[in-house]
N, C-alpha and C positions, 0 to 999 in steps of 0.2 A: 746579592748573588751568593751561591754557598760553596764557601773557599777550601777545598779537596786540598789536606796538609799531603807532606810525602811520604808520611807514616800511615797513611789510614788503608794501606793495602793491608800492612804488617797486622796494623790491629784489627782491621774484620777478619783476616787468617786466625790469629790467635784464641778472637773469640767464638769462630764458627765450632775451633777442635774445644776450647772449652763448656760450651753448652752444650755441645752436644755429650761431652761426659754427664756434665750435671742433669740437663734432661734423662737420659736414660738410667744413672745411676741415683739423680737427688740428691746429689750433694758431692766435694770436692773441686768444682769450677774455679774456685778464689786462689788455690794453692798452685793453679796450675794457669790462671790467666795472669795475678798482678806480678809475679816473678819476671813471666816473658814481656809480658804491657812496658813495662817498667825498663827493659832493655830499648825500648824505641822511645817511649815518651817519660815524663816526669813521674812518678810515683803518685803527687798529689793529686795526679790526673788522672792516673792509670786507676789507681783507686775507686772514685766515682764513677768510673767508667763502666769497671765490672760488678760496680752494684746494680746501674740501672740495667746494664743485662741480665742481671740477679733480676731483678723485677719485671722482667718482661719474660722471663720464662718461666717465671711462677704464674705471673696473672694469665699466660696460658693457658698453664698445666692445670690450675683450680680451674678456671672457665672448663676446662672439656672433661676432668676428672673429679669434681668435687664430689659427688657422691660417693667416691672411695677413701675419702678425707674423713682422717680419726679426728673428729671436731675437739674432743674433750683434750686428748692428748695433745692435737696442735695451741692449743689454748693454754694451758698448763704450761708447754714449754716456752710460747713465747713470752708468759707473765712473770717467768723463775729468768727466761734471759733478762729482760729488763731489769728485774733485781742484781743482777752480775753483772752488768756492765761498768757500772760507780767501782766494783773492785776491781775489773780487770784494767781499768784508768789507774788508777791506784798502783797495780801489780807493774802496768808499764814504765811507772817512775821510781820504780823501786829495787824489782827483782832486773838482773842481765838477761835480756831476749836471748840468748843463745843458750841457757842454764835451761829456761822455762821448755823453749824448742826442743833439748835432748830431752826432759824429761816427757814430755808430751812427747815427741816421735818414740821413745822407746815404748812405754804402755800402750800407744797407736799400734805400734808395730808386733808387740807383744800379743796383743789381743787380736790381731787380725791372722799369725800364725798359727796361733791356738788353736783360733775357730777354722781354719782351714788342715791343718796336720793331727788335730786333739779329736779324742771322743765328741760325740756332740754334746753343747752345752744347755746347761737347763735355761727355759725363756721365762721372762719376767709374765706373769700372769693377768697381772693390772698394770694402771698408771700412777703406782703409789708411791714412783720412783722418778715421776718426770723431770719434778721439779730439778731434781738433784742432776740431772744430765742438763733439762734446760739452763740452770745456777751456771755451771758448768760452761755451757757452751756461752753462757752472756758474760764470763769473764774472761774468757779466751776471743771472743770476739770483740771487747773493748778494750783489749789490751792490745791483740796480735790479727783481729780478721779474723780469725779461726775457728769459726763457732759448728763449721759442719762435722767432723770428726765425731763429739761428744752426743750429738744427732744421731750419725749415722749407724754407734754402736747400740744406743735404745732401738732405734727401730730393728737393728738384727735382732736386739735380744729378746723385742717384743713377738719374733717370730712374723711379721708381715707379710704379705705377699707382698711382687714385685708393684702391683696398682698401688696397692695401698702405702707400701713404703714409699713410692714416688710420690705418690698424691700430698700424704701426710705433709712430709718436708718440704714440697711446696709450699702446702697450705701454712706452713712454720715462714719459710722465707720470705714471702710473699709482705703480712706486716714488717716482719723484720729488717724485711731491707728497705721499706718505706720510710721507717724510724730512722734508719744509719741515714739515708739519703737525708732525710730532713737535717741531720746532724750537719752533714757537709754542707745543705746550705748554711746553716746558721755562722758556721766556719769559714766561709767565701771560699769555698774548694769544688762547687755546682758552679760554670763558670761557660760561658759559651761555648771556648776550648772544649771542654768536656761533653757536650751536645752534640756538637759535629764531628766528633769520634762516634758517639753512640750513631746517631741518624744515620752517617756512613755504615756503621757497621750492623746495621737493624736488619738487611737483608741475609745475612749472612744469620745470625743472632734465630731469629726466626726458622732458617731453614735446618740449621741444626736444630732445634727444639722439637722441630716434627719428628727428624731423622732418630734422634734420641728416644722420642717415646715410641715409635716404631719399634727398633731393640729393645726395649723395656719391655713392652707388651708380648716380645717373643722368646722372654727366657722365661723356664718355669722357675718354681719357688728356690727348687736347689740348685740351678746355676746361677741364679739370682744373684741369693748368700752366697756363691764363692763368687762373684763379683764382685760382691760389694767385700768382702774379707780380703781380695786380691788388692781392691781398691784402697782399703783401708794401711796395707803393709805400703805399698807404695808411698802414700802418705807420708807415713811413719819414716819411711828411707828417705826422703825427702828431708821432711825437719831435721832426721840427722845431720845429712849431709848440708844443707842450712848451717844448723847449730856449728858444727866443726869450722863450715868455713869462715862465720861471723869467727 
């Protein structure tokens, strides 16, 4: 019989408003589910949890949008993350997570007020720069989970539309989080517990991913980018305020 914990209202609430950000914007979910996850249940739990929501709204988003999927560039960045992750393990035993958080939230934040208050900025032309964001995003993500931010500024700066940037980052997440998941099992942190959170909260999970790409598909290119640059400062205030209170 499948045992309904007292938490699992808390966590399908948490994760219907996180997907449905990362559906309709493609990235920020993790900043914004494992913080509150994390107030109701164990971290190592919470963890796993919002990965396989990570993967169920990507294999989604690909299943119904892959033809708007920049294949080369999704490829590209998840081949430079995998290269980054051995350092961002590294950078965890090393550097103070609250040092790395202000510097990350300030450039997050910096860069999303620019693109919103500044001239507009010139876009990157090709993919001759992916690596260096996917690098990037796979050291921040084996370090801290954080690998969407350094995503989210190549895709503005590649100029995308809203399809295509959602698609894209899916079509990034999607391995991505299969790889992290495999990691937790190998770590015993994939765990029954952590199933019957997900399974509970798949209805939920689901029905924001529709509702998300709904608004996606309804903002043109320029409300898009100030979405996603709105998105991106919040962020950024976020890790601050992180960083200070670590």
């Amino acid at each position: 019989m499948f045992h309904v914990e007292p938490a699992q209202l808390a966590v399908a609430a948490v994760l219907l408003v996180a997907s449905a950000i990362r559906s309709a914007l493609g990235f920020g979910e993790s900043l914004v589910a494992v913080p509150l996850l994390a107030l109701v249940i164990p971290v190592q739990v919470a963890a796993p949890v919002a990965v396989l929501a990570s993967i169920t709204i990507a294999l989604i988003a690909v299943v119904q949008d892959w033809r708007h999927i920049q294949m080369r560039s999704a490829a590209g960045l998840v081949l430079s993350t995998v290269a980054g992750i051995p350092l961002g393990l590294l950078l965890l035993k090393s550097i103070p997570e609250a040092a790395v958080k202000a510097a990350l939230g300030g450039v997050i934040l910096a860069f999303g007020a620019y693109s919103v208050l500044g001239p507009r900025h010139r876009e990157l032309a090709h993919d001759g720069y992916s690596w260096l964001f996917g690098f990037t995003a796979g050291v921040l993500g084996g370090a801290y989970g954080m690998n969407g931010p350094p995503l989210a500024i190549y895709g503005s700066l590649r100029g995308w539309p809203p399809k295509q940037f959602r698609a894209t980052l899916q079509g990034y997440f999607l391995p991505a989080s299969l790889i992290g998941m495999c990691g937790y099992g190998l770590a015993g942190l994939w765990t029954p517990r952590v199933n019957r959170f997900y399974i509970g909260s798949l209805p939920s999970i689901v029905a924001a991913t529709f509702l998300g790409r709904k608004l996606n598909h309804r903002l043109n290119s320029s409300r898009f980018q100030s979405a996603v640059h709105l998105g991106l400062m919040a962020i950024g205030l976020l890790l601050l305020v992180q960083a200070w209170a670590g």
